[in-house]
C-alpha positions as CSV (number, residue, x, y, z in Angstrom):
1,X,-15.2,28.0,-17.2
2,X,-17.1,30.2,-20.2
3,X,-20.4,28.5,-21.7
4,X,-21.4,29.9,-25.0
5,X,-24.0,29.1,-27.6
6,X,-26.7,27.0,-26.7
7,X,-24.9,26.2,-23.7
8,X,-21.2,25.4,-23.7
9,X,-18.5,26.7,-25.7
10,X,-15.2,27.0,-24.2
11,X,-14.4,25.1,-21.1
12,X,-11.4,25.5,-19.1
13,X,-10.6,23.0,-17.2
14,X,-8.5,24.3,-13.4
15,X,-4.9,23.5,-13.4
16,X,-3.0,23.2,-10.5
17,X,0.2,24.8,-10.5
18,X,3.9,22.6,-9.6
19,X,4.2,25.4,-6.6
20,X,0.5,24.9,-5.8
21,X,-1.1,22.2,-3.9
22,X,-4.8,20.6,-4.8
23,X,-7.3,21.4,-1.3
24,X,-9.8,18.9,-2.6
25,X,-10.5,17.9,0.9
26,X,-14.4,17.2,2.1
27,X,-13.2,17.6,6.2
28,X,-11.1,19.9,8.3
29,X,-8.9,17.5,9.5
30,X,-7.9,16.3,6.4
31,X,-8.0,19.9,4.9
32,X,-5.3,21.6,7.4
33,X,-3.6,17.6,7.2
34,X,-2.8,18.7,3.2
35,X,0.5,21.3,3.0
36,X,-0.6,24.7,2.4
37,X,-4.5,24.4,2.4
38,X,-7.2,26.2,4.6
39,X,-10.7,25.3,5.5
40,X,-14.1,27.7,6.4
41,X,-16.2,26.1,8.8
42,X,-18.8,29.2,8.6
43,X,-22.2,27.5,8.0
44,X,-24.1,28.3,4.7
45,X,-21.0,29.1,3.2
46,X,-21.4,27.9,-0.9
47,X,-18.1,28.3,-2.0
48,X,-15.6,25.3,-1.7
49,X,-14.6,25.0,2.0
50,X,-10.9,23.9,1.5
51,X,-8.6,25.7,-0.2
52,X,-5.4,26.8,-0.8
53,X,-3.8,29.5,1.1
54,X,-1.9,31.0,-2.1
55,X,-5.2,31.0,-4.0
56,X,-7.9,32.2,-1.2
57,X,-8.0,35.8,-2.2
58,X,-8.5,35.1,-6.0
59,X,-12.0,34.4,-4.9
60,X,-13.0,36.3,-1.9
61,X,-12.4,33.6,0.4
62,X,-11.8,35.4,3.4
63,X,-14.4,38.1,2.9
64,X,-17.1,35.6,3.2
65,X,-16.2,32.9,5.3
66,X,-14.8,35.5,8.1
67,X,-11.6,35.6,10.0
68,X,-13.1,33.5,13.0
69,X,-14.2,30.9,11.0
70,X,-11.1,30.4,8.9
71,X,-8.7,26.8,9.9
72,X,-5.3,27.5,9.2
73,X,-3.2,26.2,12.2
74,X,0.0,28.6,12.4
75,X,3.2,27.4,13.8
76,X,4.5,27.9,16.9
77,X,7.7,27.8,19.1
78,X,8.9,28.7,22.4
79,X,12.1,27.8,24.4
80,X,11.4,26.7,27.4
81,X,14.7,25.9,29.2
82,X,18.0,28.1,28.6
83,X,19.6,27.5,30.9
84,X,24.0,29.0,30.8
85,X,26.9,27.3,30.0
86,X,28.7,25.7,33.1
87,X,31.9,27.8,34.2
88,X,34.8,27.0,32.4
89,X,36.7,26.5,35.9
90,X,34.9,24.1,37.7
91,X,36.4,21.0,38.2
92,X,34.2,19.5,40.6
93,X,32.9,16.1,39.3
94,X,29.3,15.8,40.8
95,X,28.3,19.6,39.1
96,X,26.3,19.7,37.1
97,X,27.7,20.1,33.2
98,X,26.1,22.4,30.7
99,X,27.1,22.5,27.6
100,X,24.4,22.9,25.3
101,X,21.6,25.8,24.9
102,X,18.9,26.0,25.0
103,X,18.2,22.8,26.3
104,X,14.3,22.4,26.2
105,X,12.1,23.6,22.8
106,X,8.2,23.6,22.8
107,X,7.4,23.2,18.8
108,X,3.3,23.3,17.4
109,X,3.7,22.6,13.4
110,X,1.4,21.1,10.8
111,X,2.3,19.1,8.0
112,X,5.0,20.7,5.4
113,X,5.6,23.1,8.2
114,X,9.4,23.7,9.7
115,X,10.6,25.0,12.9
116,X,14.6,25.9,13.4
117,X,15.8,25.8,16.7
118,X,19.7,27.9,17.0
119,X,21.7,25.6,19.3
120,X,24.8,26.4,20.6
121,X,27.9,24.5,21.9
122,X,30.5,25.3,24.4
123,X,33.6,22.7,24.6
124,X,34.7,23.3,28.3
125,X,37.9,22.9,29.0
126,X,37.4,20.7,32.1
127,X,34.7,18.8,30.4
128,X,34.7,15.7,32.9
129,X,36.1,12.5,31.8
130,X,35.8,8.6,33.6
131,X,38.0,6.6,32.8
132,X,37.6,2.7,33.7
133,X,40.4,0.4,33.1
134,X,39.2,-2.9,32.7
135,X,41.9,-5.9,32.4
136,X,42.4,-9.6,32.2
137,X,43.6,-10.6,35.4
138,X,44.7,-14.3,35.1
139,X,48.3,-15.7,35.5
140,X,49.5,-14.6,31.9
141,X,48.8,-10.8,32.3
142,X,50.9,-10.2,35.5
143,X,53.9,-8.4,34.3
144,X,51.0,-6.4,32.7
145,X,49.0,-6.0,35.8
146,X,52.0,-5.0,37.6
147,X,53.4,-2.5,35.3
148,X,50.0,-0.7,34.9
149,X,49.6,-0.3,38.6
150,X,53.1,1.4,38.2
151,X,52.1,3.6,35.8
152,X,48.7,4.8,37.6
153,X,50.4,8.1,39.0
154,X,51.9,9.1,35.5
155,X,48.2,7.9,33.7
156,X,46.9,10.3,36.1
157,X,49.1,13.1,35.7
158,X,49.1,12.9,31.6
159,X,45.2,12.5,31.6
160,X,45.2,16.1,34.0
161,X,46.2,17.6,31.6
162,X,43.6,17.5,29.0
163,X,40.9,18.0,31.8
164,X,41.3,18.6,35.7
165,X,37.5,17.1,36.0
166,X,39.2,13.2,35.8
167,X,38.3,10.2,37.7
168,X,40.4,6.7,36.9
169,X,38.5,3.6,38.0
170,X,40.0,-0.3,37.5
171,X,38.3,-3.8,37.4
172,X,39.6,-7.3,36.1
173,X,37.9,-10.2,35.1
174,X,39.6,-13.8,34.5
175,X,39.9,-15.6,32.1
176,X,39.3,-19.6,32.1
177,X,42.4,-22.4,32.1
178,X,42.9,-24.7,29.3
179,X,40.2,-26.6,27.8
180,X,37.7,-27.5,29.4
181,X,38.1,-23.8,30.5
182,X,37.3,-24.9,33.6
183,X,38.9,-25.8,36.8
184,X,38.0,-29.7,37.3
185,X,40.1,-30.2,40.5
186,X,38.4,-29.8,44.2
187,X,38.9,-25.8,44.8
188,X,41.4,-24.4,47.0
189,X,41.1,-21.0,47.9
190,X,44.6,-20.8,49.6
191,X,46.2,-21.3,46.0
192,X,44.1,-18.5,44.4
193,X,44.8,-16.1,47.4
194,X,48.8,-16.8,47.4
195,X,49.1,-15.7,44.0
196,X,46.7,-12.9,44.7
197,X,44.0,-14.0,41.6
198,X,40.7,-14.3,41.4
199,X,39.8,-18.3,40.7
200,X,37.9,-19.3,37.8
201,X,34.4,-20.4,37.5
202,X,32.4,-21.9,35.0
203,X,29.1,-20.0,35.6
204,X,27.7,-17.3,37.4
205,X,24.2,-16.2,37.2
206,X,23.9,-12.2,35.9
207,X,20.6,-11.8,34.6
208,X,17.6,-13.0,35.4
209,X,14.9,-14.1,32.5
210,X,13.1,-11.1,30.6
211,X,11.3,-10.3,27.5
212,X,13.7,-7.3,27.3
213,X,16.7,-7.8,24.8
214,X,18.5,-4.8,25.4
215,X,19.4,-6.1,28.6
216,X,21.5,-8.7,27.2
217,X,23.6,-6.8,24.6
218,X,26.7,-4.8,26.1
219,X,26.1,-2.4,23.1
220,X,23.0,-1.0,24.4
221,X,24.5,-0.3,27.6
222,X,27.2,1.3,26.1
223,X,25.0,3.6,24.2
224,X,22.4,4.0,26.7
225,X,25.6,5.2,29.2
226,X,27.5,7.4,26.2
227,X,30.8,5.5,26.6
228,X,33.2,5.0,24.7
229,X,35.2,2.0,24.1
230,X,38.5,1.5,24.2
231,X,40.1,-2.2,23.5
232,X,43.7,-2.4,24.0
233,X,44.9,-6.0,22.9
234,X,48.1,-8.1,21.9
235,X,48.8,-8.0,18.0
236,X,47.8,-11.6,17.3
237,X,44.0,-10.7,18.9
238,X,43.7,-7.5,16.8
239,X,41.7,-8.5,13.8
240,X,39.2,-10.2,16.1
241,X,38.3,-7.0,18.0
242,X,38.5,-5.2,14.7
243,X,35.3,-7.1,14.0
244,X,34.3,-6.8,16.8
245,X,34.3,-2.7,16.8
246,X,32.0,-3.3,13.7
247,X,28.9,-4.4,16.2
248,X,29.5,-2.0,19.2
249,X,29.0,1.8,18.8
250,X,31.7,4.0,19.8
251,X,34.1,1.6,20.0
252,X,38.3,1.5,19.0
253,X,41.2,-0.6,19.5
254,X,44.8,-0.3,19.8
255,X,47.8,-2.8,19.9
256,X,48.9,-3.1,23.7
257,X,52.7,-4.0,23.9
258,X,53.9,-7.2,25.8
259,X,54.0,-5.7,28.9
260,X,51.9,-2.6,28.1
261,X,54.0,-0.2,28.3
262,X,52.3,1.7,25.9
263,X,49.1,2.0,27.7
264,X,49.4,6.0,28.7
265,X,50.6,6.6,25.0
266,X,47.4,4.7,23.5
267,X,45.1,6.3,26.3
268,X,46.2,9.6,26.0
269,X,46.1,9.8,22.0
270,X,41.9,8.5,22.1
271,X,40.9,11.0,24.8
272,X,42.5,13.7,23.0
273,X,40.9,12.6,19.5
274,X,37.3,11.9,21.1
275,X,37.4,15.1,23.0
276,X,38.8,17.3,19.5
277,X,35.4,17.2,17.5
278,X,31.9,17.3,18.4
279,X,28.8,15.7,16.6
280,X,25.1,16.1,16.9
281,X,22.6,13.2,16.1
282,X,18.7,13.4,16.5
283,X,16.8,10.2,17.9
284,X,14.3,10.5,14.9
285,X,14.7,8.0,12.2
286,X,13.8,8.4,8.3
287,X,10.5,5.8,8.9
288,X,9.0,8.5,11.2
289,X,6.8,11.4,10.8
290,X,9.1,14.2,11.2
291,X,12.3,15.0,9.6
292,X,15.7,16.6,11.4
293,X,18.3,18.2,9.5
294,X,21.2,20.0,10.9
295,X,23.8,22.4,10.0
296,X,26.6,24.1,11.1
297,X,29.0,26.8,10.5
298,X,31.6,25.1,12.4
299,X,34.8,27.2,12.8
300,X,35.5,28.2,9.0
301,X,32.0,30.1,9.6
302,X,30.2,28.1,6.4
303,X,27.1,27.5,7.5
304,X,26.1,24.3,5.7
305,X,24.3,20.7,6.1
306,X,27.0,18.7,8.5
307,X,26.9,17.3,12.0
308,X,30.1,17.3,13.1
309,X,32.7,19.8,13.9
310,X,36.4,20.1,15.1
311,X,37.4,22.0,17.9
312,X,39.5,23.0,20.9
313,X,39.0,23.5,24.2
314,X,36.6,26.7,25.0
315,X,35.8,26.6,21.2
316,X,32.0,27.5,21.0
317,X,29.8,26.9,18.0
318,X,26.2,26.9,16.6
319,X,24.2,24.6,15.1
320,X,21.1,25.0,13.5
321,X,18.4,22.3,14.0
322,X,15.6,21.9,11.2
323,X,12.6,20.0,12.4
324,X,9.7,19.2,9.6
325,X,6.9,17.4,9.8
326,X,5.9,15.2,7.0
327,X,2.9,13.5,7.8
328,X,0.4,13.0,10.7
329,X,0.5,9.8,12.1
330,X,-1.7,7.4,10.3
331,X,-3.0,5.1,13.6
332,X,-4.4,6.8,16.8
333,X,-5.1,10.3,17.5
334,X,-1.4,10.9,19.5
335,X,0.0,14.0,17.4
336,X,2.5,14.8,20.5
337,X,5.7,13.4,20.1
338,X,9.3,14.1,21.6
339,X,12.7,14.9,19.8
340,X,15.9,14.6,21.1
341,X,19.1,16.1,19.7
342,X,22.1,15.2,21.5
343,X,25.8,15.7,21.5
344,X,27.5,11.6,20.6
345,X,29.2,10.2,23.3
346,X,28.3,12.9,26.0
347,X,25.4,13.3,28.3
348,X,24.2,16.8,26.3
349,X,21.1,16.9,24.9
350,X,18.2,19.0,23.2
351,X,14.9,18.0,24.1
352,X,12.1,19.2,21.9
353,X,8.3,18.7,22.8
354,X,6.6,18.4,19.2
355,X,2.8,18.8,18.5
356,X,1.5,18.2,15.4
357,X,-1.4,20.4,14.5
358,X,-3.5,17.4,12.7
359,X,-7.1,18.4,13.6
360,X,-9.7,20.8,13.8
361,X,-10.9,21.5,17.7
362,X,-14.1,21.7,15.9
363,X,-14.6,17.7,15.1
364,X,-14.4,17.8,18.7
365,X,-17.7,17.3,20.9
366,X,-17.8,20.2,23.3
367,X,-16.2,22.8,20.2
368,X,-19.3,25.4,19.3
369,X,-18.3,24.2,16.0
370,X,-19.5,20.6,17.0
371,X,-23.4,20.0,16.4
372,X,-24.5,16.7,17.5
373,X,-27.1,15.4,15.7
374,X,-28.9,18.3,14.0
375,X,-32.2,18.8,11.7
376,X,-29.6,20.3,9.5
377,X,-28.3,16.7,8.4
378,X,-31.5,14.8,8.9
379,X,-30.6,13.8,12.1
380,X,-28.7,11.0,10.3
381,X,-25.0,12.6,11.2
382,X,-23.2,15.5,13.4
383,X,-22.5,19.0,11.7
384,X,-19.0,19.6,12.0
385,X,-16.7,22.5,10.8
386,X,-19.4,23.7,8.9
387,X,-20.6,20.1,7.5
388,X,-22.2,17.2,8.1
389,X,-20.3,14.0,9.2
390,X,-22.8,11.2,8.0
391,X,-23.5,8.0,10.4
392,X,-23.0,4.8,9.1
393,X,-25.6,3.8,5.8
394,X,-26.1,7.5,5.4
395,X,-24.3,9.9,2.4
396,X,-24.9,12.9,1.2
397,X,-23.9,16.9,1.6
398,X,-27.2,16.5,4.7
399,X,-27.2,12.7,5.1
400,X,-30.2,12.6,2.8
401,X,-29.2,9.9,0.6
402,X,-29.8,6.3,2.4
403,X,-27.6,3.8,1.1
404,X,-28.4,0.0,0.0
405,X,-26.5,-3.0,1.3
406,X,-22.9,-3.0,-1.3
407,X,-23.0,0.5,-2.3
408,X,-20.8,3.3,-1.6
409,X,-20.0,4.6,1.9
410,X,-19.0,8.2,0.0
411,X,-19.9,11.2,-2.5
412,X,-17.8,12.7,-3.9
413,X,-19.1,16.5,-3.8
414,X,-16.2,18.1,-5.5
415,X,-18.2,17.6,-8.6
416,X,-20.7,20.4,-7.9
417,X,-17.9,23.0,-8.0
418,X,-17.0,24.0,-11.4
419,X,-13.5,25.4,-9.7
420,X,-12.1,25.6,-6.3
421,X,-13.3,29.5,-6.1
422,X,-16.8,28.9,-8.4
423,X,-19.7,28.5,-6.0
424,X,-21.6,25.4,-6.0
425,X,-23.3,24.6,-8.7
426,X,-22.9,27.8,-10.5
427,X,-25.1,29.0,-7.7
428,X,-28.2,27.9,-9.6
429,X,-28.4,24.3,-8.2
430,X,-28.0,22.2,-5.0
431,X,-25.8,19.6,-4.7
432,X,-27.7,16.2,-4.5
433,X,-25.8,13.1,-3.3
434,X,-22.8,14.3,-5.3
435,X,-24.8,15.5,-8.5
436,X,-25.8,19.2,-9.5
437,X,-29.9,19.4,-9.5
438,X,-30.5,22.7,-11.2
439,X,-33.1,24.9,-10.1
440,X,-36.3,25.5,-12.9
441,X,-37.5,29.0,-13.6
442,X,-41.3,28.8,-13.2
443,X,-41.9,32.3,-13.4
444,X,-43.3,33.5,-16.5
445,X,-42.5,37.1,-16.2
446,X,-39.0,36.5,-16.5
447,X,-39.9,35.1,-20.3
448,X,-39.1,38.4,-21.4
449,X,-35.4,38.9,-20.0
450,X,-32.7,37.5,-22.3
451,X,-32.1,34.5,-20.2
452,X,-33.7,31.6,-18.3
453,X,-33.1,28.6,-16.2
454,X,-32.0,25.4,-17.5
455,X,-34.4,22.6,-16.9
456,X,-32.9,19.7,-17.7
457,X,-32.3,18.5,-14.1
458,X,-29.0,17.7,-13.5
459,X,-26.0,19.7,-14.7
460,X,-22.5,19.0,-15.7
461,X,-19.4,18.8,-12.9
462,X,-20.1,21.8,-10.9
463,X,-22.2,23.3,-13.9
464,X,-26.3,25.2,-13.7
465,X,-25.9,27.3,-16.6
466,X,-28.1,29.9,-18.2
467,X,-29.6,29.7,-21.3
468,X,-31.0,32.2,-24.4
469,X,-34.5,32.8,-24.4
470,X,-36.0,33.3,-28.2
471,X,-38.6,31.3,-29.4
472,X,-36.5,29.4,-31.5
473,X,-34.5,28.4,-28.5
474,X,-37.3,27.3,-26.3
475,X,-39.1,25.5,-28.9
476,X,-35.4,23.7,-29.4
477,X,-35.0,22.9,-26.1
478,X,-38.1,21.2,-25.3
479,X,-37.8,18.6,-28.3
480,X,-34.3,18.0,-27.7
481,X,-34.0,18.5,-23.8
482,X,-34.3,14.9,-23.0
483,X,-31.6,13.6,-25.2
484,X,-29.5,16.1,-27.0
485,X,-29.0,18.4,-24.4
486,X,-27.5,16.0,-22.4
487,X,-25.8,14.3,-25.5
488,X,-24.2,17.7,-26.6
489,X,-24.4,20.1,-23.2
490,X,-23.3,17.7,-20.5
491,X,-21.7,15.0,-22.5
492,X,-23.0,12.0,-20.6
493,X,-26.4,10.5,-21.2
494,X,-27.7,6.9,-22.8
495,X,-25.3,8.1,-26.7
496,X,-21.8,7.5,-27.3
497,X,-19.6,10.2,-28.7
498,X,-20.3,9.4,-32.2
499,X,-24.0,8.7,-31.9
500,X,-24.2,12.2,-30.4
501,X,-22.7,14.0,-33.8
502,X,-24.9,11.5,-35.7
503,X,-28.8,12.3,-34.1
504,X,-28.3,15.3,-32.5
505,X,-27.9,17.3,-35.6
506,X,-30.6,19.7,-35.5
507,X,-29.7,20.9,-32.4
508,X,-27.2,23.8,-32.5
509,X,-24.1,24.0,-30.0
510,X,-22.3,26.7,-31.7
511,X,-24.6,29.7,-31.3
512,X,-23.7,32.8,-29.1
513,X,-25.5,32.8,-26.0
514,X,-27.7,36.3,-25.1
């Protein structure tokens, strides 16, 4: 910004590019908090503390505030877990299965930051697979019962070979008579066991009372276990468990024959469909501070935004996993947070350790930037990062200003900078509870040089200029100083706009400066 004439003739006002983000931060913490922007804590430094990163060098930022004194939080990332795959031949159920690298990913980022994390997938071809077959066993599904425990040997045999890591498991649960769905007559257990069934009851406690709803719902425990649901049902109950797939994750259904002959034909086309694709979901949501995106290249070696892949046994892919964070958390001072990408419906996950770099270590008591209580802000606040962090009823760049009961808790000191790379005040002022106070020239041997302070007290937004020095000029100044020059120099003052261009017409804004 260029003043000419008496004092101002050109001003030009700093833009802030699209590509370019505004540091106009008064603290650390919220400086290195803002995408992009980097904060000197060096004390007596005069320029603006926060800045942008893009911008520093335009004016001198780093030569005078000094490396060691400089806040700009850099990521950083470190894997620590990788372990192998598992071997493609074990088919020992109780091994341990690896399927996913690495499998642990330490992650320090601050805000507009992003960390990506190459993850890799191996589809074993003895992946292990438990297969529970659960069934109605009252009166009316006995040719069913009977045929399926016929059929075990083949189920077995046909699920062996899609993985040699099986295990088949079998329960049944009863249904209740005719209404009242309850057996009214005395009980007798000789009738139950002569049919071989299970006799009915009408209650049986499960659960005891607790605050915890996920307890109750089958869905969570069929997410919090990864397993997949299979309902196999008689035509006329299909629509019902149609609906019913709706509310539970991971869930199909199939038409089971009259007798259920089908049952190793409707088995064996799900596993072979839930074990053909892979797909990778993150345990973040879009309300939360970070962001996950994820991308593959699949097998048609694309590498684009999707989650979900098919493949073939011993098929092994790469994902890559974008983390971002998009804001600290506004409540508390907990920037450590954990993110977990896992593999649907299998027990294979990434685990990724996030810290989020939302604060300057010296705002912290114990840093050597940390000052408790110094002379340096009247003993009214602590100097941190470089400035001082007021108490409560005290303001000011030192805590100097007091406040009354109902005014303002802040100042706004951005107005003493002319720029973000101007130094405060024009470097002929201090900055006063928000407000320029120029310094006055009082030595009279510098009447002869071609320029002298301003002494009209308090300057324009970030503004001490200098001013000519003929006699004309000084004998100008000092009848108009307490009205025009703040009329026509600094635009504020007790006239309007147009009563400035009415009264203040013998006082000339247009002349070149010397």
């Amino acid at each position: 910004m260029w003043w000419s004439v008496v004092v101002v003739v050109l001003v030009i006002c700093p833009a802030v590019r699209g590509d370019v983000t505004d540091c106009d931060q008064n603290t650390c913490t919220n400086c290195i908090q803002t995408p992009a922007c980097i904060w000197c804590s060096k004390e007596n430094f005069t320029k603006q503390r926060c800045v942008n990163r893009a911008t520093a060098d335009r004016g001198n930022f780093y030569e005078e505030c000094e490396e060691r004194f400089v806040h700009d939080p850099v990521r950083y990332q470190k894997v620590l877990e990788d372990k192998e795959f598992s071997k493609e031949t074990t088919d020992d159920p109780s091994a341990s299965i690896i399927q996913i690298k690495p499998q642990k990913v330490l992650l320090e980022m601050r805000v507009g930051d992003t960390g990506t994390i190459k993850l890799k997938y191996k589809h074993l071809r003895n992946y292990p697979i438990d297969l529970y077959y659960l069934m109605d066993g009252s009166e009316s599904m006995r040719d069913d019962k009977d045929n399926v425990a016929n059929l075990a040997k083949k189920l077995l045999n046909r699920m062996r070979k899609i993985t040699k890591n099986f295990r088949l498991g079998f329960g049944q649960f009863v249904d209740k008579p005719i209404l009242p769905y309850v057996n009214t007559y005395p009980f007798d257990s000789n009738y139950y066991e002569s049919k071989n069934q299970v006799p009915p009851y009408s209650y049986k406690h499960i659960l005891s009372l607790t605050h915890d709803g996920k307890e109750f719902e089958i869905r969570e425990m069929a997410d919090k276990h990864k397993m997949h649901i299979l309902f196999a049902v008689t035509k006329n109950q299909e629509p019902l468990y149609r609906y019913l797939r709706n509310l539970i994750y991971r869930t199909s259904v199939s038409v089971l024959e009259a007798d259920s002959a089908n049952i190793i034909q409707i088995l064996d086309t799900n596993v072979r469909e839930l074990v053909s694709k892979v797909t990778l979901k993150s345990t973040v949501s879009d309300a939360q501070d970070v962001t996950v995106q994820i991308e593959s290249a699949c097998l048609d070696g694309k590498m684009e935004k999707r989650s979900t892949c098919n493949l073939t046994a011993g098929d092994e892919l790469e994902f890559l996993v974008t983390v971002r964070v998009k804001r600290c958390p506004s409540t508390g001072n907990n920037f450590n947070t954990n993110v977990t990408v896992y593999v649907d419906g299998r027990m294979q996950s990434l685990f990724i350790n996030l810290t989020m770099l939302c604060q300057c270590n010296c705002e912290a008591p114990g840093d050597p930037g940390y000052i408790a209580n110094p002379a340096k802000c009247n003993r009214h606040g602590d100097d941190q990062c470089g400035v001082c962090r007021c108490y409560e009823g005290y303001v000011g760049e030192f805590c100097e200003c007091e406040l009354s009961d109902g005014e303002s808790v802040t100042i706004n000191e951005t107005r003493c900078y002319q720029t973000s790379t101007s130094p405060k005040c024009s470097g002929r002022g201090e900055c006063i509870c928000g407000q320029c106070v120029c310094n006055k020239n009082t030595d009279n041997s510098k009447k002869t040089k071609k320029s002298v302070q301003a002494t009209a007290g308090v300057g324009a937004t970030g503004v001490c200029v200098t001013l000519p020095t003929s006699a004309s000029f000084v004998r100008t100044v000092r009848q108009v100083c307490g009205i025009q020059v703040k009329c026509q120099v600094f635009r504020d003052g007790e006239l309007s706009p147009e009563e400035c261009l009415t009264n203040c017409t013998d006082f000339n804004s247009t002349s070149d400066i010397h």
